[in-house]
LOPA-779117 format. One record per residue: residue number from 0; x, y negated, z negated of N, C-alpha, C in turn. Coordinates in nm, 2 decimals. Layout:
# LOPA-779117
(NUM (X Y Z) (X Y Z) (X Y Z))
...
# end
This chain:
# LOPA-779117
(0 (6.51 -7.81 -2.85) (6.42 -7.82 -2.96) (6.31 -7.93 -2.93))
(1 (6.33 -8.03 -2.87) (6.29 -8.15 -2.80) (6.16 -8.12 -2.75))
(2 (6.18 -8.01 -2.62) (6.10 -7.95 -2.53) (6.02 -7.85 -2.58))
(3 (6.08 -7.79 -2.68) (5.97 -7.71 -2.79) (5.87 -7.77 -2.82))
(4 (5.89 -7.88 -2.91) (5.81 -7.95 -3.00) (5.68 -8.01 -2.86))
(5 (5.76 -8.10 -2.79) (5.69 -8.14 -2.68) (5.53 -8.08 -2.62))
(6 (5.62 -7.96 -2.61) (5.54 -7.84 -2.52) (5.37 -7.80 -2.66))
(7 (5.41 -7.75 -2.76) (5.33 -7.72 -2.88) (5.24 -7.87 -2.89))
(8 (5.30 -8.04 -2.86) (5.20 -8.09 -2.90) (5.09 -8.06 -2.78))
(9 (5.16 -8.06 -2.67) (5.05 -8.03 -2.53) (4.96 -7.97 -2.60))
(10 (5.00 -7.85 -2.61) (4.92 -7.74 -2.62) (4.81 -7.73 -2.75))
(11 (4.88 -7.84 -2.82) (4.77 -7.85 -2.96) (4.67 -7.97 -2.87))
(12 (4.70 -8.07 -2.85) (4.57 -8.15 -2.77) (4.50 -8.10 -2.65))
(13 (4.56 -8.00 -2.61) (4.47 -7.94 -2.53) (4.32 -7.83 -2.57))
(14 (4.41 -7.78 -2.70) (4.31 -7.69 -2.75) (4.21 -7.75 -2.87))
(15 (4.21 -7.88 -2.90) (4.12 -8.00 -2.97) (4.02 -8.01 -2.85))
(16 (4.08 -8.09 -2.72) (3.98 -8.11 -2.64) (3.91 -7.98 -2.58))
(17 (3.91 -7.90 -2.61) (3.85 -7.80 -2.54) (3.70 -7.74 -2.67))
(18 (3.77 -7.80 -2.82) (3.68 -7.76 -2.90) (3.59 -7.85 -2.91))
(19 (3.55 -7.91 -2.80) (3.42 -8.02 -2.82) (3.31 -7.97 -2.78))
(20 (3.15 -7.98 -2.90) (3.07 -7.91 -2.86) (2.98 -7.98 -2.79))
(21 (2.84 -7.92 -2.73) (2.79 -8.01 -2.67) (2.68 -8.08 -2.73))
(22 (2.60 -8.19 -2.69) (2.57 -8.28 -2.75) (2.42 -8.33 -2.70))
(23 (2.33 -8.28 -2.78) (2.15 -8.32 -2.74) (2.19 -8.46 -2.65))
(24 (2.09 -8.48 -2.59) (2.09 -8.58 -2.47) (2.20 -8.68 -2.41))
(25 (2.32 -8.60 -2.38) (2.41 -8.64 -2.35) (2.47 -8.69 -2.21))
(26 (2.48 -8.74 -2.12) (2.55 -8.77 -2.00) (2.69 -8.71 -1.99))
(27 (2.75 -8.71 -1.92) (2.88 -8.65 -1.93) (2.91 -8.77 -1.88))
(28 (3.07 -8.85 -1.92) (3.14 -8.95 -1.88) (3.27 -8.89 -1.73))
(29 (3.21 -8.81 -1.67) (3.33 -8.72 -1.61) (3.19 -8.67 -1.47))
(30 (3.29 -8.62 -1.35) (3.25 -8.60 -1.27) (3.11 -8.55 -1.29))
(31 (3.09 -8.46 -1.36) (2.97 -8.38 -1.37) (2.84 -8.50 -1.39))
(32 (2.87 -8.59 -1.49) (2.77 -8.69 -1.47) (2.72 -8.82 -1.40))
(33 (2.77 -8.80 -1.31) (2.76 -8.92 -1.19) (2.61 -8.88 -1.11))
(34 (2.58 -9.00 -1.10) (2.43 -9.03 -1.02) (2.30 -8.97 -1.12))
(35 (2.38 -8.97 -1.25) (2.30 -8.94 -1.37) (2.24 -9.08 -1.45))
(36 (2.14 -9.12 -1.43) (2.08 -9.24 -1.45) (2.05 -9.23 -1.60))
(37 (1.99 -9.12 -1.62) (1.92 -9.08 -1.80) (1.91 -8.92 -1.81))
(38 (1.91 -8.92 -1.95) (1.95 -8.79 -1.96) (1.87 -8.71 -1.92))
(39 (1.84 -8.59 -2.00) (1.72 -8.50 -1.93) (1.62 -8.50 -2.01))
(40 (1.50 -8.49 -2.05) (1.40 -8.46 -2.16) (1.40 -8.36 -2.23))
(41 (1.44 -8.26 -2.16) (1.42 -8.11 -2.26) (1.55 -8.06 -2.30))
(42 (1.50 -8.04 -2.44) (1.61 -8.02 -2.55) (1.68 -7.87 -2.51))
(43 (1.80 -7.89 -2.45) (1.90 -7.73 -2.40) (2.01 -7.74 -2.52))
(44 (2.01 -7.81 -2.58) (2.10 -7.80 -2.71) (2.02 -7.79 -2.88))
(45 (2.04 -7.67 -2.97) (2.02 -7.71 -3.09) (2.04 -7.85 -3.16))
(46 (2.01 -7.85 -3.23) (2.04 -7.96 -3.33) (2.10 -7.89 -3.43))
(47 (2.24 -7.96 -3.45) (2.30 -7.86 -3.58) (2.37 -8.00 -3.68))
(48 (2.27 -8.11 -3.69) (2.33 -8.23 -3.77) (2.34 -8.39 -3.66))
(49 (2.40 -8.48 -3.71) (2.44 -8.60 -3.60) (2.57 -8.60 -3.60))
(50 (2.63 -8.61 -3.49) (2.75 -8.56 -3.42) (2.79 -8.72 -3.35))
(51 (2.92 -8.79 -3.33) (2.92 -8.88 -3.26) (3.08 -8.89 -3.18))
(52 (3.03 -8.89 -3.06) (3.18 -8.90 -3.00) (3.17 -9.03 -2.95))
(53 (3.36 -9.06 -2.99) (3.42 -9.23 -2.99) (3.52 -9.21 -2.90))
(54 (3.47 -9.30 -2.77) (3.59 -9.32 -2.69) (3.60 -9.45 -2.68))
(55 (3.70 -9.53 -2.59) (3.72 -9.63 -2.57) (3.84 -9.68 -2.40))
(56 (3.84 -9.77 -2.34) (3.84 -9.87 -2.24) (3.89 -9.95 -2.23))
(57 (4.03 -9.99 -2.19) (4.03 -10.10 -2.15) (4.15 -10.23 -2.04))
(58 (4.05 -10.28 -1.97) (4.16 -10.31 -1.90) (4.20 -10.43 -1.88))
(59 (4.30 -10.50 -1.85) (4.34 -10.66 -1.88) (4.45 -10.69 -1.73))
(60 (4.37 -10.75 -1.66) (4.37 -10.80 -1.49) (4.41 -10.93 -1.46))
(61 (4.58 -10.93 -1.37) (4.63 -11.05 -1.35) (4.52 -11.12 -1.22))
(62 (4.51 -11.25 -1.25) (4.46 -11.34 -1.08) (4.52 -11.40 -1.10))
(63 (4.55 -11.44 -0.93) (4.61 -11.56 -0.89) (4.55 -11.62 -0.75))
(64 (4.48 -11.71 -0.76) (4.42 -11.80 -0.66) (4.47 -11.89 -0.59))
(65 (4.48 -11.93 -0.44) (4.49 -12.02 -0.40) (4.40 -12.06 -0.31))
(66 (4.35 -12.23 -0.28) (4.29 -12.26 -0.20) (4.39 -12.41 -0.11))
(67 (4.31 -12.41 -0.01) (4.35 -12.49 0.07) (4.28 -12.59 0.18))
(68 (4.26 -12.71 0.20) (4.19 -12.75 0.29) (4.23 -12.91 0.40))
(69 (4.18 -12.95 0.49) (4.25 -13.07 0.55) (4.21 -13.18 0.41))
(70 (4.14 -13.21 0.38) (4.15 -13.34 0.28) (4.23 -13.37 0.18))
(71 (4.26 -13.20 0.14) (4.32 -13.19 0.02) (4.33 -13.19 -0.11))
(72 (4.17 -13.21 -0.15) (4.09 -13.28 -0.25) (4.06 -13.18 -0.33))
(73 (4.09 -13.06 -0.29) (4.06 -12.95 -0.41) (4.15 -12.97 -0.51))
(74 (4.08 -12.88 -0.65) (4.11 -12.88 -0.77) (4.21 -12.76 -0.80))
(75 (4.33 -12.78 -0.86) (4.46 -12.72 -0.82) (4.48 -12.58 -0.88))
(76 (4.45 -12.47 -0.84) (4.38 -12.32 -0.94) (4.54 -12.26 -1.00))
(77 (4.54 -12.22 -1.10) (4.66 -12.15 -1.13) (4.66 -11.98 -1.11))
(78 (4.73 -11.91 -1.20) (4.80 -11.79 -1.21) (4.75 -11.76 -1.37))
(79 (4.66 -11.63 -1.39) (4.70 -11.62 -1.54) (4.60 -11.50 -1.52))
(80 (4.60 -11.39 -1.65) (4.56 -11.30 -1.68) (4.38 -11.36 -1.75))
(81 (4.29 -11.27 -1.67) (4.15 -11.27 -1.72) (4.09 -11.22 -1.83))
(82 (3.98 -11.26 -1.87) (4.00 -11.18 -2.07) (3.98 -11.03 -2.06))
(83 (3.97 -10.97 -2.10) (4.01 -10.86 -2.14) (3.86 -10.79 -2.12))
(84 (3.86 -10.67 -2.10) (3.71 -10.60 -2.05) (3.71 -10.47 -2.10))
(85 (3.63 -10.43 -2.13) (3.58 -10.25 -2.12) (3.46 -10.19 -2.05))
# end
């Protein structure tokens, strides 16, 4: 029953993402839009209203630094996680 259920939600988020339409001056966030600086000028999509797609990013990165030198006079760097980015 487990693997039923499982399997049907695949299959329902798969067929959400597939119902996405496309979108007046859009870049693609995915292979297709790389070395895509700005969109195109001419309109290849209708206008059928404002439409907005929400995604989101994010990633949160351990450092840990060490320095070393003969005097010894450096300032003593620790270990800790950097703020948070998207």
């Amino acid at each position: 029953m487990k693997k039923i259920l499982l399997l049907s939600i695949c299959l329902f988020a798969i067929s959400l993402n597939a119902q996405q339409k496309k979108l007046q001056y859009f870049r693609s966030n995915d292979q297709s839009g790389l070395n895509v600086f700005e969109t195109s000028k001419t309109d290849s999509v209708a206008f059928e209203g404002v439409r907005v797609r929400v995604g989101g990013d994010f990633a949160m990165q351990f450092q840990s630094l060490t320095q070393s030198n003969d005097a010894n006079n450096l300032v003593d760097l620790g270990t800790d996680f950097n703020l948070p980015n998207s």
